[in-house]
N, C-alpha and C positions, 0 to 999 in steps of 0.2 A: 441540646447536646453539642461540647463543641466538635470543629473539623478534627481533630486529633482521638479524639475516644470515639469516633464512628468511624473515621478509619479504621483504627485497631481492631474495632467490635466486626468491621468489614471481611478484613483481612480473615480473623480469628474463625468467623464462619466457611471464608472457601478454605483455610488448612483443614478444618474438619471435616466439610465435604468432600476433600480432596482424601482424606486417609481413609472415612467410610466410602466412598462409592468408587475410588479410583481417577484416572485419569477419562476412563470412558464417558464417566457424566458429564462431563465440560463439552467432549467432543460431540455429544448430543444437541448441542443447542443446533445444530448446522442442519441436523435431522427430525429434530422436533416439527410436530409431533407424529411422523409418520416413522417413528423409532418404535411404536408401540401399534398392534398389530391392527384396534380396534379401529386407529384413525387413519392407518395406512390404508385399508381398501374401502375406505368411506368414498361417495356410495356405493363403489360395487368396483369386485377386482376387476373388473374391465375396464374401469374407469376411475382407480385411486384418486382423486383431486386432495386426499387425504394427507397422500404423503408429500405433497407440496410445502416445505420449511417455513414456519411461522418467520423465520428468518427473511427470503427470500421475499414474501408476501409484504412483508414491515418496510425494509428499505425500500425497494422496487417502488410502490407504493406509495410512501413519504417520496418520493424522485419524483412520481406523475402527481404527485399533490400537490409540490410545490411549485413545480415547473407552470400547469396550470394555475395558482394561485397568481402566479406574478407575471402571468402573459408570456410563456417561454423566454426567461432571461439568456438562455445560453445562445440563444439566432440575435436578439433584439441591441443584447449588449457586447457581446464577444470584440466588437471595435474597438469600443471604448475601452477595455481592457487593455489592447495592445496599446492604443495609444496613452494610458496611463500607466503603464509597464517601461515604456520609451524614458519617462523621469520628466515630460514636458509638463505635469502638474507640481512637479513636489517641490515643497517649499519647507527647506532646511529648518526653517525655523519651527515646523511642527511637530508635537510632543508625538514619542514612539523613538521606537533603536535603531530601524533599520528602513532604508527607503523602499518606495515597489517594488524593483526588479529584486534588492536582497532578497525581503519577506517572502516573494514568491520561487528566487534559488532556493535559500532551505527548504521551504515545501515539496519544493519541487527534487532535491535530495532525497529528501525521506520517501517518496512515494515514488519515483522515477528509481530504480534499483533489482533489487535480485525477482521482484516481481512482474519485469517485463524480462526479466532471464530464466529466471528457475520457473516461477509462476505461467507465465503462458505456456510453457514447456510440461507444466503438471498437466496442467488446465486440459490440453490435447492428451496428453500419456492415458487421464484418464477419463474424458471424457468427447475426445474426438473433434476433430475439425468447428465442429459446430461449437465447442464451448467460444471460439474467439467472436462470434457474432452477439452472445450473450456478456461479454465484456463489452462490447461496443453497447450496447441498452445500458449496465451500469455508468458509463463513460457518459451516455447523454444524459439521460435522468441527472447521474450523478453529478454532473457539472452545475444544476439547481442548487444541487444541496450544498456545493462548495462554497458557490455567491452568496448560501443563505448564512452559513455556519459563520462564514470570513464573515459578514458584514454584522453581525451580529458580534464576533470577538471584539471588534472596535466599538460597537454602541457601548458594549457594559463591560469594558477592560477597566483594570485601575492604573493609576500613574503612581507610582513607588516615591518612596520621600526622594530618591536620590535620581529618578527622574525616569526609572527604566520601565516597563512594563509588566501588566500580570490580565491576561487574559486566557479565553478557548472556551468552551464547554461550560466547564464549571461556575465560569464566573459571569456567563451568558445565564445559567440557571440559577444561581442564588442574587445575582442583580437584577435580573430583567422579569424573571417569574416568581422569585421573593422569598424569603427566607424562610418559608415554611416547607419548599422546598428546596432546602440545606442536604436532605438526605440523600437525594438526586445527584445534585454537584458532588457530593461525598461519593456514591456510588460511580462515580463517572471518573474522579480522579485515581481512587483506590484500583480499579480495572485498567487505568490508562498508565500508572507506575508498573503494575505487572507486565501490561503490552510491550512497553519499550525494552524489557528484559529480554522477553520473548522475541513475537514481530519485529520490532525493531533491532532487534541485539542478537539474539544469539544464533535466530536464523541467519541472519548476517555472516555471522564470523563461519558459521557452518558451514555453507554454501563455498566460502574462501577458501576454507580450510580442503574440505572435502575435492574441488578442482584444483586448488594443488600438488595434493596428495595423487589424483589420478594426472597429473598432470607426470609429475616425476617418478611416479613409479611406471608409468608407459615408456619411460625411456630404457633401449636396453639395457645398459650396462648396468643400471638401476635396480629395475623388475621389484618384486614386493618382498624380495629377501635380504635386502640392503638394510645396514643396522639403522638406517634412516626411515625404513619405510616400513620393517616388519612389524608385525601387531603382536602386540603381548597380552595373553588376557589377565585383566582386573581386576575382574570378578563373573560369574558366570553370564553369558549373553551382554560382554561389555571387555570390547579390548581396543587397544591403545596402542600408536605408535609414536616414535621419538619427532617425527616429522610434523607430525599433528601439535605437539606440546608447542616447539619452533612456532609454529604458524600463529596458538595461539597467545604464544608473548608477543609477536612480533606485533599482531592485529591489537591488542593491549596496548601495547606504547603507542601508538600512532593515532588512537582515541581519545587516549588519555593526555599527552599534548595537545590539542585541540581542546575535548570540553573543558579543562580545567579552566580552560581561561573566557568564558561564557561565551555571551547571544554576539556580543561583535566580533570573535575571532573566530564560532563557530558561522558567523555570514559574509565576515571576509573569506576563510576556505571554501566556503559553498561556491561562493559569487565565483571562484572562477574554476573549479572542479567539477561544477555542475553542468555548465555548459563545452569543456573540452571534454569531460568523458562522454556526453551524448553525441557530441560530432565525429568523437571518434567510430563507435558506435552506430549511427545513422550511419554513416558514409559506408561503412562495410556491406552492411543492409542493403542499403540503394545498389549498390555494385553486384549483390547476387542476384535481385531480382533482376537489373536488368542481361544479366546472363540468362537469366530464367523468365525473361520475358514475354512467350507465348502461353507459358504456363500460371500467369498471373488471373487472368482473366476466368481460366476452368478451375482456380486455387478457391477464386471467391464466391462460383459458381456452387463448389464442393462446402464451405463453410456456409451457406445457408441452407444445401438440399440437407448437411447433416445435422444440422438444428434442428429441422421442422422434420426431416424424412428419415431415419436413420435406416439403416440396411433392415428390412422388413424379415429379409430369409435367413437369417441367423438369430435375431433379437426376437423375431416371432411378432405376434401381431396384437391387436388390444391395447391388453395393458401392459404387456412387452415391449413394443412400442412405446407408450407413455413415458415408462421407468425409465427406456433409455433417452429417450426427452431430456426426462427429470435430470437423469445425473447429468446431461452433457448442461444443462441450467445453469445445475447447482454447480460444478467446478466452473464454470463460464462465470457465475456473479462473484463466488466466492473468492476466485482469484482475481475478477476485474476488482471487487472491494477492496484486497489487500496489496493491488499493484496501484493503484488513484486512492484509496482511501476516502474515497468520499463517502459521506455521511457518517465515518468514525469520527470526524471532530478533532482527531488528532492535529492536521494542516492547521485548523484554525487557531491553534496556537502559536504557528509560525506566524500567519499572518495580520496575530493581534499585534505586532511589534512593529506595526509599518507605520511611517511617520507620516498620519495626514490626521486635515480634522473633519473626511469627511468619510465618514463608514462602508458606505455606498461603490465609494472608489476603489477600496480593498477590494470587497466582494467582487468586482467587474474584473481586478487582479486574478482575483484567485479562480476563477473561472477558466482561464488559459490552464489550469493542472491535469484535471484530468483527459483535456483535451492534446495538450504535447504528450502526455504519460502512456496514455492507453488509446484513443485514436489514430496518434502518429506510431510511438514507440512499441506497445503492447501489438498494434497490426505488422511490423515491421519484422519483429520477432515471430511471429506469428506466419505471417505468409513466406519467410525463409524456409520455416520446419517444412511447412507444405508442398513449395513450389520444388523443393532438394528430394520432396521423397521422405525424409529424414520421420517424417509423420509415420509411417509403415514401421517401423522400430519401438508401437508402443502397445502398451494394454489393451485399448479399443481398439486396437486394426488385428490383435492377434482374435480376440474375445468376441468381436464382432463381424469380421469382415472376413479375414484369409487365420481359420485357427493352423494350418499347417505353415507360415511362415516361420522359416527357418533361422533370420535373421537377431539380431541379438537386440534385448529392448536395452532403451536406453533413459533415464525419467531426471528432471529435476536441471541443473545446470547443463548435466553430458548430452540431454538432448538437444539441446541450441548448438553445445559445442559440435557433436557430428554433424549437425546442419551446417553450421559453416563452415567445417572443414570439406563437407559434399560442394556447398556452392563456392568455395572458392578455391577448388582445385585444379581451375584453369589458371589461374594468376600462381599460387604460390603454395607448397603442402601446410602450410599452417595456419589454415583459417582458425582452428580454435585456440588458437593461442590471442587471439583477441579478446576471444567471448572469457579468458580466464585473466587477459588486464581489464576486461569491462566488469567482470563480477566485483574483482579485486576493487577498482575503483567506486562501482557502484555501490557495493557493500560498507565499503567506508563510508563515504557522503551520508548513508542512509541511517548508520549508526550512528554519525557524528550527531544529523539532525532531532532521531529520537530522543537523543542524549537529552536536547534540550525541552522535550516535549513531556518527558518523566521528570526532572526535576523541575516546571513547574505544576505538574501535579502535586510534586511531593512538596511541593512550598507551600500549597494550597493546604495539603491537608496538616502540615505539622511543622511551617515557617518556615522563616530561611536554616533554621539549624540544621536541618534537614538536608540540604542543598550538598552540601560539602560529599557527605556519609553516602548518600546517593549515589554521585558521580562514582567515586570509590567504587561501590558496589556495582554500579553497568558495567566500569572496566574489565573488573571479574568475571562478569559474562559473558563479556567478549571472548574473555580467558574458557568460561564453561562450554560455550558455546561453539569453539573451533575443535574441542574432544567429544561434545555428547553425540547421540545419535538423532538422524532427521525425523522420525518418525512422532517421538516422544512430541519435539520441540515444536513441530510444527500444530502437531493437534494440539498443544495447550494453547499455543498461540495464536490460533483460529477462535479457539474458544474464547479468549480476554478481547480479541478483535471483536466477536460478535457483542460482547457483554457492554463492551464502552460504546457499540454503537447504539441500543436502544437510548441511553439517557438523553444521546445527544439529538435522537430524531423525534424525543418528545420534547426538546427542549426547542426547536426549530419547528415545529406544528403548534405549539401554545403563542408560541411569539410571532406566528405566520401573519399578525394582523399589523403587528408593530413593524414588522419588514417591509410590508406592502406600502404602508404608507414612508417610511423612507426611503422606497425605490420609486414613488410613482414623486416624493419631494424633489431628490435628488437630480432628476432626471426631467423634471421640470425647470432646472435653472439652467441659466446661460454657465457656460462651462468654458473658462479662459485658463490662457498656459497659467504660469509662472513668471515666464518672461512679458506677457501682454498686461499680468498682475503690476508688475514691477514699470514697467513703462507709465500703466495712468497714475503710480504715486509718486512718482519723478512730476508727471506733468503737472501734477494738484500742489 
C-alpha cells in the first residue's frame, strides 16, 4: 500500500473513533489498562500493580533497556557530546542542513518550552512535589533513548535530490527494519502530523494567549469588563474575548514568517532564540533560589519523601498509598516525556539535519537535550514553585496535605508565574512578568520547531505537495489554539504524544543491535578536530 492511502486509511480510523467514543478514548492510553476495573486491582486492592500504565511500563522500560544495552551512554559519552556541540568536529563540507549546535537548538526549541513552565507546574498541581523526581528518571533513562533515536535518524536518513534532508522515525523504520514495516513508519508519521497541531501548536499558542489575557486583565484599569477582555459566549460552554482573537493573529504572523521559509531560517531563529530565552530564564531561576537558599536543601529533601512517601494520614494507607504514588509517577513521566520528548522521536527529526557523516556524533549531540531541558531547566522551574511556597496553591496540597487551605490554587502557566512573583519580591514587584516573556518566547521557538517536525511527516506520507498546505494549516492552529480551551487540547495531545511514541520505541529495540555496533565502531576510532583533519592534508 502506498505511504499516502495508509495515511488516509490512518487518519479515516481515528476520525471515527474519535466521533464513536469521544475524546475520553485517546485520553485512556495514559491510563490503560488500569481504566478498566478488572486490571486496576490486579492482584489485590491493596496492592493495584494493575493500574500501573502500559504507557509508563513501555517507555520507562525501553530507557533501562537501552541504556543497559549500550553500557550507560548518557555517563560514558555526555563529553564527547559537548565537545562535538563546540563545532570542533564539523566539516562544512558534509551532507545535511544544519551543523551541531543548530540541529541540537531546534531540538532543543521544541522541547525546552511551555513544558518546563506550564508542565512542571501541572506536574506538581497535580501530582505533588514528588512528580519532579519522576521527571528526573525520564530525563536519565530518557537521555538513552535521545543518542539512540538521533543516531539512528542519520544512519537511515535520505539526501533529497537538491541536497536537504529527510529523516526521524519513520525513515529509521521503513530503511533500517524494511519495508514490510511501512505500516509502522506510516503509523508514526500520521500521529506525529496531529502531534505538532496539538503538543506542538496549539498548546503553545494557548498557554501565550491564556498569560496574556490574565496578564492584562489583572491590571486595574482593565479588569475583565474591558471591550478587550470581556468574554462573549459562542456557544454554550465556549466563550471568547476580543483579546484572545489579537493574541491569536498576532502568534499567527510571527509563525508563519518563520516556517515559510524552511529548516535554514527556522535554525537561524532557533540558533539564537534558543539560547537568549533560556538565559534569560535561568538567571531569574538562579536568583530565587539563591534568595531562597536555606530552603533548597529541605525543597529536595521534600521532592523524594513525596515520591516514595506521600502524606499517609490523609491518602490513607495500602493502596491509598500506592494510587497516590501512582499518580504523582504518572504526571512526573508524563510531563518529563512532553517537556524532553524523549523517546517520542519527534527531536530525532531535528537532528537527522546535522551535517556529519558520522551517526554516532549526532547521537552524543543529542544527548545534551534532555539533560539542559529537564535536569537543569525542568529542576529550576520546579524547585522555585517549592522553595516560594507557591507549591501550597495547588490540588495535591489542598486534597492531600492541608484540605482547609484557604489560599487560591493556581495550575498551568499561573503557577510558575506566582512563584516568581513570590521569589522575587525582594528585587522588584514583577517577577511574572518574566515567566509571561519566557512563555511568549518559549512558545514560539517550540512552535516554530514543530512546524518543522509535522511537515516532514507530512512529506513522508504524501510528498512534498503536501508541505506547502501543511504549513498553512499549523498557522491556523496557532490561530485555533490561542481561542480554544486547555482542557480539550491538552488531552488530545497527550494522547497523539503517547501514540507516536510506541512506533518509535519499537523501532529503537529491533534496531538495538545495529546501534550497539556503531556505538562500540564509533567509539573505537581516534576522533580528530577538523582543524587537525585539515592540517595532515596540508602536510600530505
Amino acid at each position: 500500500m502506498k505511504r499516502s492511502s495508509a495515511g488516509i486509511l490512518t487518519y479515516s480510523v481515528l476520525f471515527i473513533l474519535l466521533l464513536i467514543f469521544g475524546i475520553s478514548f485517546f485520553e485512556a492510553i495514559w491510563s490503560f489498562p488500569g481504566n478498566f476495573d478488572f486490571f486496576a486491582n490486579f492482584p489485590s486492592e491493596d496492592l493495584p500493580l494493575g493500574s500501573i500504565p502500559i504507557m509508563i511500563i513501555v517507555l520507562v522500560g525501553t530507557g533501562v533497556f537501552v541504556t543497559i544495552r549500550l553500557g550507560f551512554p548518557q555517563i560514558r559519552y555526555l563529553w564527547h557530546g559537548i565537545k562535538v556541540t563546540r563545532g570542533i568536529y564539523d566539516d562544512p563540507d558534509d551532507e545535511g542542513d544544519l551543523n551541531h549546535f543548530r540541529a541540537l537548538t531546534t531540538a532543543l526549541s521544541a522541547t525546552v518550552g511551555i513544558g518546563n513552565i506550564a508542565g512542571v507546574a501541572t506536574a506538581i498541581y497535580y501530582g505533588g512535589p514528588g512528580a519532579l523526581f519522576w521527571m528526573w528518571v525520564t530525563a536519565f533513562f530518557g537521555t538513552s533513548l535521545k543518542y539512540a533515536e538521533a543516531t539512528l535518524s542519520i544512519k537511515y536518513r535520505q539526501i533529497n535530490p537538491d541536497g536537504s534532508t529527510a529523516g526521524g522515525p519513520m525513515y529509521n523504520i521503513e530503511n533500517g527494519i524494511g519495508r514490510n514495516w511501512r505500516w509502522l513508519a506510516v503509523a508514526f508519521a500520521a500521529f506525529a502530523v496531529i502531534c505538532s497541531f496539538a503538543t506542538g501548536n496549539a498548546i503553545q499558542s494557548f498557554t501565550v494567549s491564556d498569560q496574556i489575557y490574565s496578564e492584562v486583565s489583572g491590571i486595574a484599569s482593565v479588569g475583565e469588563t474591558h471591550f478587550l477582555t470581556m468574554k462573549h459566549m459562542v456557544w454554550a460552554g465556549f466563550e471568547l474575548s476580543v483579546l484572545q482573537v489579537i493574541n491569536g493573529l498576532f502568534l499567527a504572523a510571527i509563525v508563519a514568517t518563520v516556517i515559510i521559509g524552511g529548516i535554514k531560517r527556522i535554525g537561524n531563529v532557533t540558533g539564537y532564540l534558543a539560547p537568549f530565552m533560556a538565559i534569560i530564564y535561568v538567571s531569574a531561576t538562579v536568583l530565587i533560589l539563591l534568595s531562597n537558599l536555606n530552603e533548597i536543601l529541605p525543597s529536595f529533601g521534600l521532592v523524594f519523601e513525596m515520591a516514595f512517601n506521600p502524606p499517609a494520614e490523609i491518602a490513607g494507607v495500602g493502596g491509598g498509598t500506592f494510587l497516590v504514588i501512582l499518580n504523582t509517577m504518572l504526571w512526573g513521566i508524563k510531563r518529563g516525556l512532553y517537556s524532553n520528548e524523549a523517546g517520542q522521536g519527534s527531536a530525532a527529526i531535528a537532528h537527522s539535519t546535522a551535517k556529519t557523516k558520522y551517526a554516532v556524533r549526532e547521537g552524543a549531540v543529542a544527548m545534551l537535550g534532555p539533560f539542559i531541558d529537564t535536569i537543569i531547566i525542568c529542576s529550576l522551574t520546579g524547585l522555585v514553585i517549592i522553595t516560594t511556597g507557591a507549591w501550597h496553591h495547588t490540588e495535591f496540597y489542598v486534597s492531600r496535605i492541608d484540605p482547609n487551605f484557604a489560599g487560591e490554587l493556581f495550575n498551568s502557566s499561573l503557577l510558575t508565574s506566582f512563584a516568581f512573583k513570590e521569589g522575587l519580591s525582594w528585587l522588584f514587584d514583577y517577577g511574572d512578568k518574566i515567566v509571561t516573556v519566557a512563555v511568549l518566547l518559549f512558545a514560539i521557538s517550540t512552535a516554530i520547531s514543530w512546524s518543522f517536525y509535522g511537515d516532514r511527516a507530512a512529506d513522508f506520507l504524501f510528498g512534498a505537495k503536501a508541505i506547502l498546505p501543511y504549513k498553512w494549516l499549523f498557522v491556523l492552529f496557532v490561530f485555533i489554539g490561542a481561542i480554544a480551551e486547555l482542557e480539550a487540547v491538552w488531552g488530545f495531545g497527550d494522547a497523539m504524544l503517547g501514540f507516536m511514541t510506541f512506533p518509535n520505541l519499537l523501532s529503537i529495540i529491533l534496531l538495538s543491535t545495529a546501534l550497539k555496533k556503531m556505538t562500540n565502531s564509533y567509539f573505537g576510532m581516534e576522533h580528530k578536530t577538523y582543524k587537525e583533519t585539515l592540517e595532515e592534508k596540508n602536510k600530505n
